[in-house]
Backbone as CSV, one residue per row, in Angstrom:
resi,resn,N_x,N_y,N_z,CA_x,CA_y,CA_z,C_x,C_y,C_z
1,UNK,26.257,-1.576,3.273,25.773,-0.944,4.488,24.604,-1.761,5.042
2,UNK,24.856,-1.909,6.295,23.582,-3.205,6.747,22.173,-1.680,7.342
3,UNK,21.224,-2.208,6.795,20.135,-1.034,7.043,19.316,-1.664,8.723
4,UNK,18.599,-1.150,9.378,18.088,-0.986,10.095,17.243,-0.342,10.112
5,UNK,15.932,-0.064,11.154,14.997,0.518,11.158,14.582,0.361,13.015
6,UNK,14.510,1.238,13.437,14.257,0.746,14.838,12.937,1.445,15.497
7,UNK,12.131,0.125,15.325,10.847,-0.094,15.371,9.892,1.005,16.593
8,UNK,10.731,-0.084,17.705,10.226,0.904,18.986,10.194,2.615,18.625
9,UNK,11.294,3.015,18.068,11.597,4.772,18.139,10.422,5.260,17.174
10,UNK,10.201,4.227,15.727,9.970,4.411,15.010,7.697,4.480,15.471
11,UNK,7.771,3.577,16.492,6.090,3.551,17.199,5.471,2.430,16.398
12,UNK,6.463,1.526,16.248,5.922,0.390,15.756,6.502,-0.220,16.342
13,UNK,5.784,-2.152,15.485,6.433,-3.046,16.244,6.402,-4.335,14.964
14,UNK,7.325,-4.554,15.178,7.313,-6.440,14.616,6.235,-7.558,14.808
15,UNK,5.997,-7.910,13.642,4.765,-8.691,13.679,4.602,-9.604,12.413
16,UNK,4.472,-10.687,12.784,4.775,-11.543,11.634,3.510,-11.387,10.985
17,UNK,3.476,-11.920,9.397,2.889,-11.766,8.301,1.476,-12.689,8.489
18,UNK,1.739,-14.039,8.768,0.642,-14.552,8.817,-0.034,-14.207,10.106
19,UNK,0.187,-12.944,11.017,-0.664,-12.482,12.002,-1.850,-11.812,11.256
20,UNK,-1.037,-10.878,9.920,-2.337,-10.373,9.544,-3.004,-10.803,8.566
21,UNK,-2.122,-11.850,8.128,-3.657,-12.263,7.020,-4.314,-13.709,8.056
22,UNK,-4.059,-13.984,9.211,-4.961,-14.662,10.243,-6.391,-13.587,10.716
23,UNK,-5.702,-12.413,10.812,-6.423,-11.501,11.167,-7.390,-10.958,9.912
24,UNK,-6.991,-10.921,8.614,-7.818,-10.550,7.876,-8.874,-11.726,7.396
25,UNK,-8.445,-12.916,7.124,-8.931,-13.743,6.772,-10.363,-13.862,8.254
26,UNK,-9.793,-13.971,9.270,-11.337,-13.993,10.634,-12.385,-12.993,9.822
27,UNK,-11.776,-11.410,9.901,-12.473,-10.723,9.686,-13.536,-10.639,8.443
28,UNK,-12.863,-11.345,7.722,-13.867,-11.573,6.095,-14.888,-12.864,6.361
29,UNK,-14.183,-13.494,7.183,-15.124,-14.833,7.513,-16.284,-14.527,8.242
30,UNK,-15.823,-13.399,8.944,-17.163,-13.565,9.979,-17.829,-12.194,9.868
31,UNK,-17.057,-11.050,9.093,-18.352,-9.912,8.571,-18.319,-9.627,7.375
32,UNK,-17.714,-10.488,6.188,-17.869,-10.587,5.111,-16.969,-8.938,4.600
33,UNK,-17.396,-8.586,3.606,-17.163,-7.073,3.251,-16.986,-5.725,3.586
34,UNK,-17.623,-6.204,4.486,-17.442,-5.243,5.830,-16.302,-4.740,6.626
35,UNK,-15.497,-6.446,6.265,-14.175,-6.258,6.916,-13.202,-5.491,6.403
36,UNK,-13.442,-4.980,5.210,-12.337,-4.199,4.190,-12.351,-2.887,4.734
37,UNK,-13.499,-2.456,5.228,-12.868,-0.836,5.605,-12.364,-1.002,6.933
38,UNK,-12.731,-1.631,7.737,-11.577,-1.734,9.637,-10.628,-1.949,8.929
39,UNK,-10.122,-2.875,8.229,-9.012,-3.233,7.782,-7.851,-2.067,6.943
40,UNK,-8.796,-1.363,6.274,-7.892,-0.443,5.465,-7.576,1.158,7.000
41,UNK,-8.622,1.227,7.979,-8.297,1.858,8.775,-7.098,1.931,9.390
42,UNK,-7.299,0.167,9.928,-6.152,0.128,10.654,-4.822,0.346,10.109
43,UNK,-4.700,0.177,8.493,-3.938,0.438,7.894,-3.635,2.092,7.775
44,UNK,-4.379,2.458,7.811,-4.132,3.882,7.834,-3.167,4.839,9.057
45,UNK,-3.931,4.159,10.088,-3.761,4.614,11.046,-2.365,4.467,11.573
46,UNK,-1.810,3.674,10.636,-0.261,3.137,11.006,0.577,4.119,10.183
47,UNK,-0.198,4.762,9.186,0.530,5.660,7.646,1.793,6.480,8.366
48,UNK,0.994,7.319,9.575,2.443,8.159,10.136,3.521,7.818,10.895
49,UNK,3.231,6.498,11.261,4.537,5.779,11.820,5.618,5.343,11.077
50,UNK,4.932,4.982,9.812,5.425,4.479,8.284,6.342,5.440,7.902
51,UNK,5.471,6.828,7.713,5.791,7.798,7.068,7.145,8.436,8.148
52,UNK,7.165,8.682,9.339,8.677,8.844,10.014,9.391,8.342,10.268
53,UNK,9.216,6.746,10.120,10.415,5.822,9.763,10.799,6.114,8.513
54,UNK,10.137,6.335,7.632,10.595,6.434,6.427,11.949,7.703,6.109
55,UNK,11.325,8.866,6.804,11.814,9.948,6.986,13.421,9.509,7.852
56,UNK,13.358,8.995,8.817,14.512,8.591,9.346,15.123,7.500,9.342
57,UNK,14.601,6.965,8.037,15.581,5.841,7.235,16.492,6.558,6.206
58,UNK,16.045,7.767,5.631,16.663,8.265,4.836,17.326,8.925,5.240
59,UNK,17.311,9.908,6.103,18.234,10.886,7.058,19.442,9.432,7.267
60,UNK,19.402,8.230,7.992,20.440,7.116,8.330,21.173,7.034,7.126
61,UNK,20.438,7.019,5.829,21.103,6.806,4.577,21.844,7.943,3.685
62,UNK,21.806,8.956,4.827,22.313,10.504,4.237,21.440,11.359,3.040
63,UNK,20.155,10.335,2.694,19.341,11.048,1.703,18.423,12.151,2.265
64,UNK,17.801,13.022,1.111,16.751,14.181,1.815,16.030,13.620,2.485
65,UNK,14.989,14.438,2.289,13.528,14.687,2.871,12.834,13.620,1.670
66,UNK,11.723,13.341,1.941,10.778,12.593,0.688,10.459,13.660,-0.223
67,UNK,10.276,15.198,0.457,9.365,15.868,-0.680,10.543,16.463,-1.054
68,UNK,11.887,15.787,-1.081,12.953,17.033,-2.391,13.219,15.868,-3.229
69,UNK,12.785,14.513,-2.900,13.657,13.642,-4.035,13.039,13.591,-4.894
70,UNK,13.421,13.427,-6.950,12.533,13.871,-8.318,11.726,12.189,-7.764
71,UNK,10.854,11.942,-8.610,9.903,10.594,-8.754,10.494,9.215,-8.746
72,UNK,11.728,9.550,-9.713,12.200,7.952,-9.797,13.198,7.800,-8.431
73,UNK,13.583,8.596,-8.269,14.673,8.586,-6.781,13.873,8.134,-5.127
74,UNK,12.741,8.534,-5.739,11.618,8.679,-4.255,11.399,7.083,-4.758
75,UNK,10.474,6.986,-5.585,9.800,5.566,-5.767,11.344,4.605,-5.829
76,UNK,12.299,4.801,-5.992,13.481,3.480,-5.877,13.804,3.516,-4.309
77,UNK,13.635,4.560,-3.588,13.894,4.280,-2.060,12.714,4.094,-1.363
78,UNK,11.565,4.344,-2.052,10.302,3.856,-0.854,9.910,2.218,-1.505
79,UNK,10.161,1.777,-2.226,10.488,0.568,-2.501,11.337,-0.084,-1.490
80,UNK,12.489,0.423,-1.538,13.649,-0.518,-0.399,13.305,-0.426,1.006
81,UNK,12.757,0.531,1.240,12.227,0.956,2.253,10.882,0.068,3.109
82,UNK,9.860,-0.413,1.692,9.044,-1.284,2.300,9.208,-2.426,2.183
83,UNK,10.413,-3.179,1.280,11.240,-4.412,1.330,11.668,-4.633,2.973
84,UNK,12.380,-3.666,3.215,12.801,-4.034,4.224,12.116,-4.082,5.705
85,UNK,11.094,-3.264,5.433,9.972,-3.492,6.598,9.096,-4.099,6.146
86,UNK,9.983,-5.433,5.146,8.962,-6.781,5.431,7.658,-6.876,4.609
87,UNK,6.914,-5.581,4.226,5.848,-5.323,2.894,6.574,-5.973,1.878
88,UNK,7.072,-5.665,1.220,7.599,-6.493,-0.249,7.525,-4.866,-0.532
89,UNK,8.947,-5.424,-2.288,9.157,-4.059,-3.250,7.817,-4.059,-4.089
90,UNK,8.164,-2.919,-4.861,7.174,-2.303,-5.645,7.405,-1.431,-6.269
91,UNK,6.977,-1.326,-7.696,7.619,-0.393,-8.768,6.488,0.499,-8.854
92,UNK,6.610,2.107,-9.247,5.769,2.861,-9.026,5.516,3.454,-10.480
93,UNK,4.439,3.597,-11.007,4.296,4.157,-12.372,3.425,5.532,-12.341
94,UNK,3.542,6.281,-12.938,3.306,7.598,-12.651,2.389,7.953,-14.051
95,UNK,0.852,8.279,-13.662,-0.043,7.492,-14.829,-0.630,9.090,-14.626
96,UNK,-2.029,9.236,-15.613,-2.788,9.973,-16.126,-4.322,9.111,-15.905
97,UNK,-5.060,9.404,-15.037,-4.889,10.141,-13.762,-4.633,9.492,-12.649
98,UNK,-4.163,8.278,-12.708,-4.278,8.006,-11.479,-2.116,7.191,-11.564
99,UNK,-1.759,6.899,-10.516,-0.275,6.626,-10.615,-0.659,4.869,-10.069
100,UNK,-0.100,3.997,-10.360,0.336,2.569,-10.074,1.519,1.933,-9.340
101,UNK,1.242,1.216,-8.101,1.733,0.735,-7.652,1.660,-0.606,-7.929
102,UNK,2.958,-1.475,-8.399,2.834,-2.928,-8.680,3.790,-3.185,-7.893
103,UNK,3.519,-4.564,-7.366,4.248,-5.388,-6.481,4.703,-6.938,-6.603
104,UNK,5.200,-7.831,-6.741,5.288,-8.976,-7.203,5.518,-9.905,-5.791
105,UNK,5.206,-9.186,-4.751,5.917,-10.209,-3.459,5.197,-9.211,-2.693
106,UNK,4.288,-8.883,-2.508,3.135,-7.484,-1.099,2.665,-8.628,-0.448
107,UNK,3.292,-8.853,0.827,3.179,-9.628,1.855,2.119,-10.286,2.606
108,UNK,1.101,-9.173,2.060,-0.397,-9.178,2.373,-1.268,-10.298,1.250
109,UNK,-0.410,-10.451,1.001,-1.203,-11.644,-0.243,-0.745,-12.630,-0.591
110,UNK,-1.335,-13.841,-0.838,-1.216,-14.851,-0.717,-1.671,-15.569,-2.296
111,UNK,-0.731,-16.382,-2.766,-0.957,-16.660,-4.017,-1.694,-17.761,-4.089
112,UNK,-2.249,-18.699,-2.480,-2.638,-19.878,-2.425,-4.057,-19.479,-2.021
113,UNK,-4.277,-18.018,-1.626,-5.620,-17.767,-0.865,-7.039,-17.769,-1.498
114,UNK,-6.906,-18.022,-3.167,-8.220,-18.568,-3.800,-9.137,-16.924,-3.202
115,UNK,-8.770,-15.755,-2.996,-9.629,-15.053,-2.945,-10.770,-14.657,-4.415
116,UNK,-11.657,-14.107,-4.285,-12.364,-13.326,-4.942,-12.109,-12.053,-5.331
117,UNK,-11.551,-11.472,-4.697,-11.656,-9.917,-4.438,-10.470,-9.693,-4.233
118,UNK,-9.647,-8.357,-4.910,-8.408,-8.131,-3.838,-8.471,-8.288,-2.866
119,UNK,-7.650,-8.138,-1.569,-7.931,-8.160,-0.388,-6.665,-7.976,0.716
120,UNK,-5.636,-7.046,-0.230,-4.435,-6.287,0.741,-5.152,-5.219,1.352
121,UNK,-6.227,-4.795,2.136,-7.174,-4.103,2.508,-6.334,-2.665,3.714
122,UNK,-5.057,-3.582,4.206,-4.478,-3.107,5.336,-3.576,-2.123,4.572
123,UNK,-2.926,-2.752,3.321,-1.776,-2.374,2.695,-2.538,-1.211,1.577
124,UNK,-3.927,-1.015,1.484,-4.293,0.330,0.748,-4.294,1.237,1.759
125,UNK,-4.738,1.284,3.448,-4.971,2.360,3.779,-3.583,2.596,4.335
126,UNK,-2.493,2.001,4.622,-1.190,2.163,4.962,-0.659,3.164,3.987
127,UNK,-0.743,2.455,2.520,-0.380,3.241,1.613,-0.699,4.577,1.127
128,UNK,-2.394,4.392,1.371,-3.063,5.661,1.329,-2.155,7.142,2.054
129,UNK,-2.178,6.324,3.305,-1.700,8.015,4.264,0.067,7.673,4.441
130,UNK,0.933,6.627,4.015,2.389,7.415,3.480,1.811,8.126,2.424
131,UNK,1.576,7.483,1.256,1.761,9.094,0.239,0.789,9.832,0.267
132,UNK,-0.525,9.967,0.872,-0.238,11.420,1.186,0.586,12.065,2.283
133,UNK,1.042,11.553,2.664,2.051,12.291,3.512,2.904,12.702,2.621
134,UNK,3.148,12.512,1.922,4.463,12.809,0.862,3.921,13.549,-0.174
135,UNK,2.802,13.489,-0.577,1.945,14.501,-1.485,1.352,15.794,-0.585
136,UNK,1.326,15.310,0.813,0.455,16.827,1.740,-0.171,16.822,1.057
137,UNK,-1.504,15.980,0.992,-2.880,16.410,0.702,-3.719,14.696,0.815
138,UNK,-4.741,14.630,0.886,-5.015,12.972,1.125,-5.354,12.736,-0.637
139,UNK,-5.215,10.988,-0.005,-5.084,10.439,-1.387,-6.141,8.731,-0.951
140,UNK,-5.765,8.614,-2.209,-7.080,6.961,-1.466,-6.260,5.947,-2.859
141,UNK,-6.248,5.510,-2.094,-5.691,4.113,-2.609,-6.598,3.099,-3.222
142,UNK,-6.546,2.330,-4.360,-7.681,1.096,-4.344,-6.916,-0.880,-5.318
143,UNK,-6.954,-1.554,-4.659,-6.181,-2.379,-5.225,-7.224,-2.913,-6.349
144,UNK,-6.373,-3.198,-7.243,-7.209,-3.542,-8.859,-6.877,-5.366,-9.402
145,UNK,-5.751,-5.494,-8.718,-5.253,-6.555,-8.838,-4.670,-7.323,-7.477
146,UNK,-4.622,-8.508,-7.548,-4.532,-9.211,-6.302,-3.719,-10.453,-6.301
147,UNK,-2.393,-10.810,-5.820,-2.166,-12.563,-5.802,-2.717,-13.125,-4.981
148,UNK,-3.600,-12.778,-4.176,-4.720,-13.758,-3.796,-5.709,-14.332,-4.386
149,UNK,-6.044,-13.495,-5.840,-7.503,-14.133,-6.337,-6.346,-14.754,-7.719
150,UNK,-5.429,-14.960,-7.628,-4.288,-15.418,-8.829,-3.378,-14.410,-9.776
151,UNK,-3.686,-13.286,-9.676,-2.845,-12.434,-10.447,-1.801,-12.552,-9.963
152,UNK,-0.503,-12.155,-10.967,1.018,-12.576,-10.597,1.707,-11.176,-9.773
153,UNK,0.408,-10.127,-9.228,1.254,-9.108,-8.837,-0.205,-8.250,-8.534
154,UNK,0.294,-7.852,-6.872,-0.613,-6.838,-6.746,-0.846,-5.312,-7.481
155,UNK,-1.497,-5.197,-7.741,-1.618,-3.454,-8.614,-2.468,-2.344,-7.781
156,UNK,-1.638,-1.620,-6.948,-2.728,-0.410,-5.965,-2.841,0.582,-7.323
157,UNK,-3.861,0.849,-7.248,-3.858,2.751,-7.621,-4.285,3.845,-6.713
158,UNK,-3.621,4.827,-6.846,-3.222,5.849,-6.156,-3.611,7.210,-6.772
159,UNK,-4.340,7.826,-6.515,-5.141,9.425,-6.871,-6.152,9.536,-5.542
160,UNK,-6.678,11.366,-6.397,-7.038,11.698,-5.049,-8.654,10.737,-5.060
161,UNK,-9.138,11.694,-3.998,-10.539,10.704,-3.860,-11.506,10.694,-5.194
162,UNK,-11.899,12.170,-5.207,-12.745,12.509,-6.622,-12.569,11.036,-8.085
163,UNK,-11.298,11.334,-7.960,-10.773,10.460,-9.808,-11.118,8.948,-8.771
164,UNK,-10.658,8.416,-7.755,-10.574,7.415,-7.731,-12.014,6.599,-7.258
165,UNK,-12.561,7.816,-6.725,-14.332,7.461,-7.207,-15.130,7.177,-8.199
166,UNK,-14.655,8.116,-9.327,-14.970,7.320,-10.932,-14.379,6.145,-11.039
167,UNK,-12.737,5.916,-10.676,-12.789,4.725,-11.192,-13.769,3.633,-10.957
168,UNK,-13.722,3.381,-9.483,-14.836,2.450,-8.164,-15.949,2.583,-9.142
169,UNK,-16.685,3.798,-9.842,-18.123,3.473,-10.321,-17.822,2.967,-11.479
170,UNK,-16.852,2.969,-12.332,-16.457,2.484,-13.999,-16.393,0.931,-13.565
171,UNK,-15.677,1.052,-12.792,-15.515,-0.630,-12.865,-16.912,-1.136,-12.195
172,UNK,-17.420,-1.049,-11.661,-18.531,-1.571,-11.005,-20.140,-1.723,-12.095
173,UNK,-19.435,-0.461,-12.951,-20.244,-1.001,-14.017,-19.754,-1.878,-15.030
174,UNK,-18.733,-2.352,-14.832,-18.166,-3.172,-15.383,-17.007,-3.163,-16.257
175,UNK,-17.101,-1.654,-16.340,-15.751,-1.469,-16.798,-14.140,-1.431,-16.282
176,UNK,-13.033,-1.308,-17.318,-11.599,-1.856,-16.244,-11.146,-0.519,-16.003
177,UNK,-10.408,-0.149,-14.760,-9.738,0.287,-13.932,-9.203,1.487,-15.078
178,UNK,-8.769,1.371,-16.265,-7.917,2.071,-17.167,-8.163,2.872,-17.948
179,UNK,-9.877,2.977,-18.126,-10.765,3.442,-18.885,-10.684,4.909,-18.308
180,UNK,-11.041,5.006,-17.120,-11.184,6.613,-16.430,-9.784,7.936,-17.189
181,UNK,-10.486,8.787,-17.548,-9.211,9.735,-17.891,-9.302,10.978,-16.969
C-alpha cells in the first residue's frame, strides 16, 4: 500500500531537513543556549498538526484512534508514521519513571555536527505535545543522547514535568539520566 500524508489538509508543509538544522545551527551561533527553548517551541507548536495527521494516517490505514491502540501497536505505527514524515523511526521503551524514545536516523541530527550538547531541540517539543496528545495530559520531553555530539542514536525521554525535573537536576549534578526512580 503506497502511504501518503497530505500536508496542506494536514496544516503543514514540506521542508527540507537541512532548513532546520540551518536554522538551528544560526540560532545557537548567535544566542547560544538560549536558542533551545524558541526552538523546542516551535516544535511544539507544530505537536497538533502532527498529532491529526497522525490521527488521519491511521483512519487511511483502517487503524483506531491512538488512544485504543495497546503500547506496542501505538509505538510500531507512530514510528512509521514519523519515518514517513521524514523525522526518522524510533523504538519506544516504556520505563519506570520515565519511557524512552531511541532513534538511529532523527533527522534533526547530524552525526558530522561535533555538537556539545544534544541539540534535536525542535524534535523534543514536537514530541512533547504529540504524546501528550495521546496521553491527554502534558508531558516534557528531554534528549539525553545525541548523534550530533557522536552517540550512535538519539535517546528522548518522555514523563511528566515533575519526574523529568529531577531528572534535569540529577544530571546536572552530575549524575546519569537513569538514576531518578
Amino acid at each position: 500500500m503506497t502511504r501518503t500524508i497530505d500536508l496542506p489538509a494536514a496544516g503543514m508543509l514540506g521542508l527540507g531537513h537541512e532548513a532546520v538544522a540551518s536554522l538551528r545551527d544560526a540560532l545557537l551561533r548567535d544566542m547560544g543556549p538560549d536558542a533551545a527553548g524558541y526552538l523546542q517551541q516551535a516544535g511544539y507548536a507544530g505537536g497538533d498538526a502532527v498529532y491529526a495527521a497522525f490521527t488521519s494516517w491511521l483512519a487511511a490505514e483502517g487503524r483506531s484512534e491512538p488512544e485504543s491502540l495497546d503500547v506496542a501497536g501505538f509505538a510500531t505505527l507512530a514510528s512509521e508514521f514519523f519515518a514517513d514524515l521524514g523525522w526518522g523511526s524510533f523504538s519506544f521503551g516504556s520505563g519506570t519513571p520515565v519511557a524512552t524514545i531511541d532513534s538511529p536516523d532523527w533527522i534533526e541530527a547530524s552525526g558530522v555536527a561535533g555538537m556539545d550538547q544534544p541539540c534535536c531541540h525542535v524534535g523534543t517539543g514536537l514530541l512533547a505535545a504529540f504524546f501528550g496528545r495521546v496521553a491527554d495530559q502534558p508531558l516534557a520531553v528531554m534528549e539525553v543522547e545525541c548523534r550530533s555530539t557522536g552517540a550512535s542514536q538519539c535517546r528522548f525521554l518522555l514523563g511528566g514535568s515533575d519526574t523529568m525535573q529531577q531528572v534535569w537536576e540529577r544530571m546536572a549534578e552530575g549524575g546519569h539520566y537513569s538514576e531518578v526512580s
